[in-house]
Phi, psi and omega in degrees: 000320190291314168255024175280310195283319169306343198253326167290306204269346159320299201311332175250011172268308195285308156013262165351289213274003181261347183291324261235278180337293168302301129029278177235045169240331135228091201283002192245304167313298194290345189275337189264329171285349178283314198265345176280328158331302206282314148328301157311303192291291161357288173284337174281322173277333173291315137003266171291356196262335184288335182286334189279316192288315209283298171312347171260349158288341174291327193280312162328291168330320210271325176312319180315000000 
C-alpha cells in the first residue's frame, strides 16, 4: 500500500513539473490549450445537467 500511494504522488509530482515545463517554454500554446479545455468542460456539463432535466422529466411524466 505505502508503495502504491509513493508511485502516485512521484507520478503527480513528476506531472506538475513536465506541465510546469512546457508552461514555459510555450506559454502561448499552452494558454490556447487551457482555453479550448476550459471550453469543453462547459459544454459538457452544461450538456449533462440538459440531459439529466430531460430524463428526469420524462421519468416524472410517465409516473403520473
Amino acid at each position: 500500500m505505502g508503495k502504491a500511494v509513493g508511485i502516485l504522488l512521484s507520478g503527480i509530482f513528476v506531472g506538475a513539473v513536465g506541465v510546469e515545463i512546457c508552461h514555459r517554454k510555450y506559454p502561448k500554446g499552452m494558454k490556447k490549450t487551457c482555453d479550448s479545455v476550459k471550453k469543453m468542460k462547459t459544454n459538457l456539463a452544461k450538456s449533462f445537467k440538459d440531459g439529466y432535466k430531460n430524463a428526469t422529466e420524462k421519468t416524472v411524466a410517465a409516473f403520473r
